[in-house]
C-alpha positions in Angstrom: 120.1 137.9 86.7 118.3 141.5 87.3 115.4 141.4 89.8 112.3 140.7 88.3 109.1 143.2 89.2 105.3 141.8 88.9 104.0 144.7 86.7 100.5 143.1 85.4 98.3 139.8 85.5 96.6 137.6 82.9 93.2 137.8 82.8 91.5 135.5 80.6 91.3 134.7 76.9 90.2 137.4 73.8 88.9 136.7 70.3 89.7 133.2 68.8 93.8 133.9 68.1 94.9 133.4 71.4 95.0 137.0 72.6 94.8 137.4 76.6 93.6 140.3 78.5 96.5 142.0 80.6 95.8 144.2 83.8 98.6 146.2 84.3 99.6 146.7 88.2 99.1 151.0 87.3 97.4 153.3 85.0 99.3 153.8 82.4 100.4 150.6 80.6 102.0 152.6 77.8 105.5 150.4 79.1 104.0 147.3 77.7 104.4 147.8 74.5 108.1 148.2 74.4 108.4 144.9 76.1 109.9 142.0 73.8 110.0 139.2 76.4 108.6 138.5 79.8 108.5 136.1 82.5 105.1 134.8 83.2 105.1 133.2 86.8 101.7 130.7 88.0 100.4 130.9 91.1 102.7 127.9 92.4 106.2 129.9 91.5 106.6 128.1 87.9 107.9 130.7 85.6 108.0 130.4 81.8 109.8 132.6 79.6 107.3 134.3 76.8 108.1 136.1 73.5 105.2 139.0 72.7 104.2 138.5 69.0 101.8 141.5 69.9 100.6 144.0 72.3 97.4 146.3 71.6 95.0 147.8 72.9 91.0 147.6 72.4 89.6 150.7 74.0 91.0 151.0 77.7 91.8 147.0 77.6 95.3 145.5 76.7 95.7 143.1 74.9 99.3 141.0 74.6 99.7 137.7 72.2 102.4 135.8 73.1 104.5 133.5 70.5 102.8 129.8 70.6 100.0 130.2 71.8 97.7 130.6 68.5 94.1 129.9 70.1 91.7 130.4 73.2 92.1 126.4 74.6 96.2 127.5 74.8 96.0 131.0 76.2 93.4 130.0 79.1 96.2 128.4 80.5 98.2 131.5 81.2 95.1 132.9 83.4 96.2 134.1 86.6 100.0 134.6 86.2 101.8 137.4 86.9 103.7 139.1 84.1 107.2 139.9 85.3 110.0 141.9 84.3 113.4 142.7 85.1 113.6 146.1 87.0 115.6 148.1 84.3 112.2 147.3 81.7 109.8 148.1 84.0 107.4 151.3 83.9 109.2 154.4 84.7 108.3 156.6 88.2 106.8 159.6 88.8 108.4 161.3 91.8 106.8 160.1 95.0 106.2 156.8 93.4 107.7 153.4 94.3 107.3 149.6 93.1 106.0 148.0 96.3 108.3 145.3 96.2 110.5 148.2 97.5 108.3 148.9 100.5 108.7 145.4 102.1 111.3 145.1 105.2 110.9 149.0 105.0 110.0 149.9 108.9 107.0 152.3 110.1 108.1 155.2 111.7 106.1 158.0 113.6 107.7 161.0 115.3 111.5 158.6 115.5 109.4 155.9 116.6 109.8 152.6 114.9 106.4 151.0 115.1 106.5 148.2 113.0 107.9 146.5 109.9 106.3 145.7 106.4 106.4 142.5 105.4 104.1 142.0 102.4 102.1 143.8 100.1 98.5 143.2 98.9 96.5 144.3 96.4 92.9 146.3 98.1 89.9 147.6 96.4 91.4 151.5 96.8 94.6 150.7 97.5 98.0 148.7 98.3 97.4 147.3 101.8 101.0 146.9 103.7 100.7 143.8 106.1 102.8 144.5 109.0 104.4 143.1 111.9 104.2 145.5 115.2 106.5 146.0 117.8 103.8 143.9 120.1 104.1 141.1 117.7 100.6 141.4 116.3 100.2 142.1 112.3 98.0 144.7 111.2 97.0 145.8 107.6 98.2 149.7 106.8 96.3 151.0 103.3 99.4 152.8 101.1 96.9 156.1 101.4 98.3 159.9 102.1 96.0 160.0 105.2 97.8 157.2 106.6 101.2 156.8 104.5 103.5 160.3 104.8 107.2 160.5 103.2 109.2 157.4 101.8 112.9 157.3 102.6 114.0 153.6 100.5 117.5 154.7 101.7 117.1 154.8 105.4 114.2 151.8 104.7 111.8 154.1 106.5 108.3 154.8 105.7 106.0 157.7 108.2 103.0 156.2 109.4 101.4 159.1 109.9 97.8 157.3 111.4 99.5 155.4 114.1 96.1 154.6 115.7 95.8 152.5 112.9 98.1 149.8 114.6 95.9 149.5 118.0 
């Protein structure tokens, strides 16, 4: 099976026929409404396969309705689960763009210097926060920010750190 990529979240309910508010993981959720199928996964790793009877959008919202679930009481259950697809369907990138999932067990380098290794990603209020683990064993949070972030090599598996204060 293709790897799967977390490329929105469920919101909560919409209208009375079981429409859910989507919130798409980057601005443009034009992708979305090619998709046919998805995998939506719960917080505890329970993934259920979904068939999109319809995707729309109501001013700068989307909006998906997914097969079966015909009313409000049945879509508040999908609240809170990630909307995963396989790579080859997810949103195209710009140049200098990457899905984050890339970025983990990418290390930090700064001037040949590994520094540290990424080992999750989070969601911030401005921005992707890397969590990483430093050659002195301590973890530290490192924004995904030009100021901080330089050039991306996913071939080498090297990200700049181009702040390396930021890890003392």
């Amino acid at each position: 099976m293709e790897e799967m990529l977390y490329t929105a979240t469920v919101q909560s309910t919409f209208g009375i026929l079981g429409e859910v508010k989507i919130l798409p993981n980057n601005d443009d959720c034009s992708n979305l409404k090619k998709l046919k199928d998805v995998v939506l996964r719960y917080k505890d790793g329970t993934e259920l396969t979904m068939t999109i009877e319809k995707f729309r959008m109501q001013g700068t919202q989307a909006l998906m309705k997914f097969a079966g679930y015909d009313n409000p009481e049945d879509a508040r259950a999908l609240a809170g689960c990630r909307l995963m697809v396989e790579r080859s369907k997810a949103a195209p990138l710009k140049k200098g763009q990457y899905y984050v999932t890339d970025l983990i067990g990418c290390t930090l380098v700064h001037e040949g210097e590994t520094l540290a290794t990424v080992e999750k990603a989070l969601e911030g209020a401005q921005a992707v926060l890397l969590e990483v683990l430093a050659n002195d064993g301590k973890r530290y949070m490192v924004p995904y920010l030009d100021h901080f972030i330089g050039s991306v090599d996913l071939e080498s598996r090297t990200i700049e750190l181009i702040a390396p204060w930021i890890l003392a």
